[in-house]
N, C-alpha and C positions, 0 to 999 in steps of 0.2 A: 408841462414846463418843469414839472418833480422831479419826471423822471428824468429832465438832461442835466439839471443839476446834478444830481446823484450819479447818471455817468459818467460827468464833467470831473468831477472827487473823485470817483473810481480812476478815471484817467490819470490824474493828478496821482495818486495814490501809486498803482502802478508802474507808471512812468521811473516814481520814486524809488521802489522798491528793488528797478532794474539799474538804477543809481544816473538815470540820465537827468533826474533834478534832487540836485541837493536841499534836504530838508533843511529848513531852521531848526537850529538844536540850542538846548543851554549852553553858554557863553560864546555864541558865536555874533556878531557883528549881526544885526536888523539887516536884514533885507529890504532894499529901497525898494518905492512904488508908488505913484504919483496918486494921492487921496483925492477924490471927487468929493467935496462935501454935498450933503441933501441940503434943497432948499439953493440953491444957485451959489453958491460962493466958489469963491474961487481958487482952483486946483491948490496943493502943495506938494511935494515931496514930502515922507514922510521923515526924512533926515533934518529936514528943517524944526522936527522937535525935540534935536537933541538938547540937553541941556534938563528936560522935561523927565519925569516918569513918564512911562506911558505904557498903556494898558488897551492891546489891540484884540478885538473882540472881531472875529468873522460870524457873520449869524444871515438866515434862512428864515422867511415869513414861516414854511413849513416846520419849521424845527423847536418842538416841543419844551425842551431845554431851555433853550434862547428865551424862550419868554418867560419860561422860571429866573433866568439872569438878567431880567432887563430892571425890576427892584431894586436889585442888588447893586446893581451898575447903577441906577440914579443914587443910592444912598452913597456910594463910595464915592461918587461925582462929588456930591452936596457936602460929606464931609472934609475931602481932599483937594478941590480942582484950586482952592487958593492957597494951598503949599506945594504946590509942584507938580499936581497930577494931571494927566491927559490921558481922555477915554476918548476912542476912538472904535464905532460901531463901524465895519464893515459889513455891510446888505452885500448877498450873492445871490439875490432875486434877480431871473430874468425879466421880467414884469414889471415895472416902476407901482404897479396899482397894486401889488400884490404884499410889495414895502409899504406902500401907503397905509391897506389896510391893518396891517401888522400893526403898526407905528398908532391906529386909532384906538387900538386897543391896548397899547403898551406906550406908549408917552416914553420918548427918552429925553432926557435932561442935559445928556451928552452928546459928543459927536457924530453924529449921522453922517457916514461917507456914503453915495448909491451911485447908480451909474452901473460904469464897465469897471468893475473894479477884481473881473477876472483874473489878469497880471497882476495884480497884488495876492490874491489868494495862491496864485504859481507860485509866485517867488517864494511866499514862507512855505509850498508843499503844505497848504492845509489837510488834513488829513480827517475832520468831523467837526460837526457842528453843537454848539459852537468849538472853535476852537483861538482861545486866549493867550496873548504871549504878552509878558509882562519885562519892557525894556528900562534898562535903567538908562540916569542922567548922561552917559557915556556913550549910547546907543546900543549895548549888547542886551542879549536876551539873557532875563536870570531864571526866566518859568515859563512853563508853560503849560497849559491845561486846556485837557478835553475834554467836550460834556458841561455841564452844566448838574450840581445837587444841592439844593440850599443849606443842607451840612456841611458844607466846602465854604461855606463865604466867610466865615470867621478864618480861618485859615489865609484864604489867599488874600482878605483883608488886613490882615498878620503881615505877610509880604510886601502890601504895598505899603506899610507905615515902615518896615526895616528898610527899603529903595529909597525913602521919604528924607530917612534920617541919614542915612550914607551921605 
């Protein structure tokens, strides 16, 4: 299941690079895609949080990173989600049981989208795991970041307080 992930990005990647799908890039307009939330709730469009920061996270039961970011991501949650912010984990586990176990191990406090949430990883041209796009109240992307290192979280916690106050 690793590896079709990883061919799946590849693909994506690729695809990209021959310019048949347009990357998300800073300042350009979110990319719409209808979020499956975990745990049954019910779909949205991810345009339905404009108005909102928001802080779209793609991540991978496999991906090492990701679970160095999943702290991070509740402490930002817990200090910000009642001035504006929305975090928004996207799972690209084929395997529902293999998010599950992730998820027993790493608690998130934030939004859990799982499912088929492949078309969503299209449309931004994900490009690694995890990888972060950080959308302001208007809908455009103002960052983006790949990777995951806990020397980075002050930083792009820095970000989402200047999104915060705009």
């Amino acid at each position: 299941m690793k590896q079709h992930i990883f061919f799946s990005l590849c693909a994506v990647w690729v695809l990209g690079f021959v310019g048949l799908i347009q990357a998300a890039e800073i300042g350009d307009a979110s990319p719409d895609c209808q979020i499956a939330p975990h745990e049954h709730q019910a779909s949205y469009a991810l345009k339905h949080l404009q108005g909102k920061v928001v802080y779209v996270d793609f991540w991978a039961s496999w991906c090492g990173p990701c679970a160095k970011s999943f702290p991070f991501l509740n402490a930002l949650d817990q200090e910000f989600n009642t001035k504006g912010l929305q975090i928004i984990g996207i799972n690209l586990d084929e395997q529902p049981t293999e998010a599950a176990d992730f998820l027993a191990k790493y608690p998130a406090q934030f939004t859990i989208a799982s499912g088929d949430n492949q078309q969503c990883a299209e449309n931004f041209a994900v490009k690694a795991m995890p990888s972060s796009y950080l959308i302001d109240r208007k809908g455009h992307i103002r960052h983006i970041h790949l990777g995951f290192k806990p020397d980075e979280a002050d930083q792009l916690k820095t970000l989402v307080n200047q999104l915060l106050a705009e």
